[in-house]
C-alpha positions in Angstrom: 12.4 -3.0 -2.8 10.3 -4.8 0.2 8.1 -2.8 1.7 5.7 -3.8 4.8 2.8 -0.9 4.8 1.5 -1.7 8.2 -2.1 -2.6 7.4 -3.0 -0.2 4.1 -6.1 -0.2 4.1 -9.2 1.8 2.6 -11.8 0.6 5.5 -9.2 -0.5 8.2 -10.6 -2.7 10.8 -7.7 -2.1 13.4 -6.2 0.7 15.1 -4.2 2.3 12.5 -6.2 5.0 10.7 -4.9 6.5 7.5 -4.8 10.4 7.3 -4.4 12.2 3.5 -1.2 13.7 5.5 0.3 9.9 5.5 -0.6 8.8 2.1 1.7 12.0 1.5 4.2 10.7 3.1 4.4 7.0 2.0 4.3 8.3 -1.7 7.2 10.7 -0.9 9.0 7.7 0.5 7.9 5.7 -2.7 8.8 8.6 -4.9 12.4 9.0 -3.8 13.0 5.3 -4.3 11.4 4.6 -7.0 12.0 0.8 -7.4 11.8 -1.0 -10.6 9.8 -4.2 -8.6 8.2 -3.4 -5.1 7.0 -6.1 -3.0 4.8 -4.9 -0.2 3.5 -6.8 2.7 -0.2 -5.6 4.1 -1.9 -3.9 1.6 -6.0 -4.9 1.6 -6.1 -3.8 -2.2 -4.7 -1.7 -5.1 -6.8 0.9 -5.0 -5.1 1.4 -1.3 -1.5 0.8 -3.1 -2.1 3.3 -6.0 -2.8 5.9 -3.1 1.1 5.4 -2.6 2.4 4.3 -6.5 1.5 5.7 -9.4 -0.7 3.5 -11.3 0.4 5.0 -15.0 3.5 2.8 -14.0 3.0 0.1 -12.2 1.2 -3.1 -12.6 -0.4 -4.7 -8.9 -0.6 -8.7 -8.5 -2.2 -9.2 -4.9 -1.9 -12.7 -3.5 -5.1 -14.8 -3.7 -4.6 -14.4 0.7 -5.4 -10.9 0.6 -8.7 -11.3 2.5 -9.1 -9.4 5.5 -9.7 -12.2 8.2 -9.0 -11.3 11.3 -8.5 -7.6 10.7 
């Protein structure tokens, strides 16, 4: 499964501001699916991610370009 988060971030530095309501949400999304391998596009870290996935089950490998320039 791809996924592209639209800027996940725990300290976002653009206009989309993450309530508790839509971490709900994306983990209910993520939840119904449940994919063996995810592949998701911005994401600023894991800890953001295992707001969505549980981390008892799944391991995160970030790309060495996950710095937040021009964010």
């Amino acid at each position: 499964m791809t996924w592209n988060f639209q800027w996940l971030a725990d300290h976002p530095k653009n206009d989309i501001q993450r309530a508790a309501k839509d971490y709900q949400a994306l983990k209910q999304i993520f939840l119904t699916h449940q994919p063996d391998v995810l592949a998701f596009q911005e994401v600023n870290s894991a800890k953001s991610l295992y707001r969505v996935i549980p981390k008892e089950q799944y391991q995160v490998f970030m790309s060495s370009r996950n710095d937040e320039r021009g964010r």
